[in-house]
N, C-alpha and C positions, 0 to 999 in steps of 0.2 A: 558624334561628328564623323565624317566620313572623311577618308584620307585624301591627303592630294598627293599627287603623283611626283617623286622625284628623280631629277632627269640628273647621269654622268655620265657623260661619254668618257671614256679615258682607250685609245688605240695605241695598242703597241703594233709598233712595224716587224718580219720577220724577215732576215736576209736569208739569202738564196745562196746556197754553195755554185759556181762557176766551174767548169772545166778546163783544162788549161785547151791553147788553139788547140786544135788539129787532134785532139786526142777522144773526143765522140765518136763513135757510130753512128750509123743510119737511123738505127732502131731507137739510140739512145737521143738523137737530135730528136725524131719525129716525138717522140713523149714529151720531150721539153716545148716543144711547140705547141699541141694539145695542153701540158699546164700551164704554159703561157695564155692561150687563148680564156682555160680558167679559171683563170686566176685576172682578165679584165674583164669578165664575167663577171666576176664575183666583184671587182673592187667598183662596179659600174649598180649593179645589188645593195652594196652595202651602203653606197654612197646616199642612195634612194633613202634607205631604212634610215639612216641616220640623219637626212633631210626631213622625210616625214615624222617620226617619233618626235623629234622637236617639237613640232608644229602642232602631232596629236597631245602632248603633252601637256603645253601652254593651254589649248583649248580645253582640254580636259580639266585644267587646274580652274581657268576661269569659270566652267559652270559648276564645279563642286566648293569652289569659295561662294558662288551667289544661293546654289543649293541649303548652305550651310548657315549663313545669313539666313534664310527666308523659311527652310525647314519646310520647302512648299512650292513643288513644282510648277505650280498656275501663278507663283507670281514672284518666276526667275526668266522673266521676259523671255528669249529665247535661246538662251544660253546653251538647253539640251540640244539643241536642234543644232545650233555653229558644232558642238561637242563631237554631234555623230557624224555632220558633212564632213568635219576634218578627220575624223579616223574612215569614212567610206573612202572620202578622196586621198588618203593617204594612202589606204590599203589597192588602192586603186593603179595609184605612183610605180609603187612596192611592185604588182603583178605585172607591170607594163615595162617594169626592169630588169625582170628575169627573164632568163635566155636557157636554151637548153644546154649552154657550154656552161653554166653557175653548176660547181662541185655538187652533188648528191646530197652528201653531210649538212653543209650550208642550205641549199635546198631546203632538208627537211626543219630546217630550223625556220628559214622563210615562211613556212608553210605553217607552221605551229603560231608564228607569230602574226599571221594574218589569221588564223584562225582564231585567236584572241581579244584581236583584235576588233573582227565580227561579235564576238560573246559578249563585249563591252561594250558595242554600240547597239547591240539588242537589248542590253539590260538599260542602260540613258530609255531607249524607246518606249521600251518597256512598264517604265518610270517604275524601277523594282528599287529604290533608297538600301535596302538590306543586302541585297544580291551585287554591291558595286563593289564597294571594299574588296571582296572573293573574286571577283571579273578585273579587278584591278591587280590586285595582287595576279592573279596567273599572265594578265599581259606585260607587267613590269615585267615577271620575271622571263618571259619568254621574250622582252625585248633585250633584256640584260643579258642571255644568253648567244642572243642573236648577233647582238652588237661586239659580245667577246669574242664571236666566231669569226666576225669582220675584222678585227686587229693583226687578224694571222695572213690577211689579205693587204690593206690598207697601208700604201708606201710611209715611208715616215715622213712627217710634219704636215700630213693633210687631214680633213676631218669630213 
């Protein structure tokens, strides 16, 4: 049987130390302005990935339940096909959210996770049944990764 994917968001919020008035610099204001900028960068990112992976998730789970039932790609109506539009047009979301103010670090983590993203919707195309589980497993964990990098972004009590 082939796995189905399970989804946890759990966001921890990180507070930000303050300066007291009047006691920054120039130097020290203009930084805080630039992490501010990436830091709605980033929570504008995360926001995305954490809207789309939902949505890629659900779909995903439904053609690997009909998959698994039917053992037989020609008569899992078109389950593979909703599977891959929602991780293209997910991954699509994801790319149209990033900005060049989103942190590096997070970044690369973006980028890994659309890269898996694609590996998972060429193996569905592909109709490779053995090669999902492995394409599954690396986009979990690269969403799981991705999504923990989002917590350190993600004000508290939003999702």
């Amino acid at each position: 049987m082939l796995a189905l994917a399970v989804v946890s968001f759990a966001l921890a919020a990180c507070g930000g130390e303050q300066a007291a008035p009047g006691s920054a610099t120039a130097e020290v204001t203009t930084v805080t302005e630039q992490s501010h900028e990436g830091s709605d960068a980033a929570i504008a990112v995360c926001r995305q990935v954490i809207t789309s992976a939902g949505v890629m998730v659900r779909d995903y789970n439904a053609f690997i339940t009909r998959l698994n039932q039917t053992q037989n790609y020609a008569r899992i109506d078109k389950e593979d096909r909703y599977a891959r539009e929602t991780l293209n047009t997910g991954a699509d979301l994801v790319r149209e959210a990033l900005s060049p103010e989103v942190p590096q670090d997070l970044e690369q983590k973006v980028q890994e996770f659309l890269t898996t993203t694609e590996q998972l919707s060429e193996q569905i195309g592909a109709r490779r049944k053995l090669a999902l589980n492995k394409a599954m497993d690396n986009w979990s964990d690269a969403r799981t990764e991705l999504i923990d990098s989002c917590g350190e972004f993600m004000p508290t009590g939003t999702n």
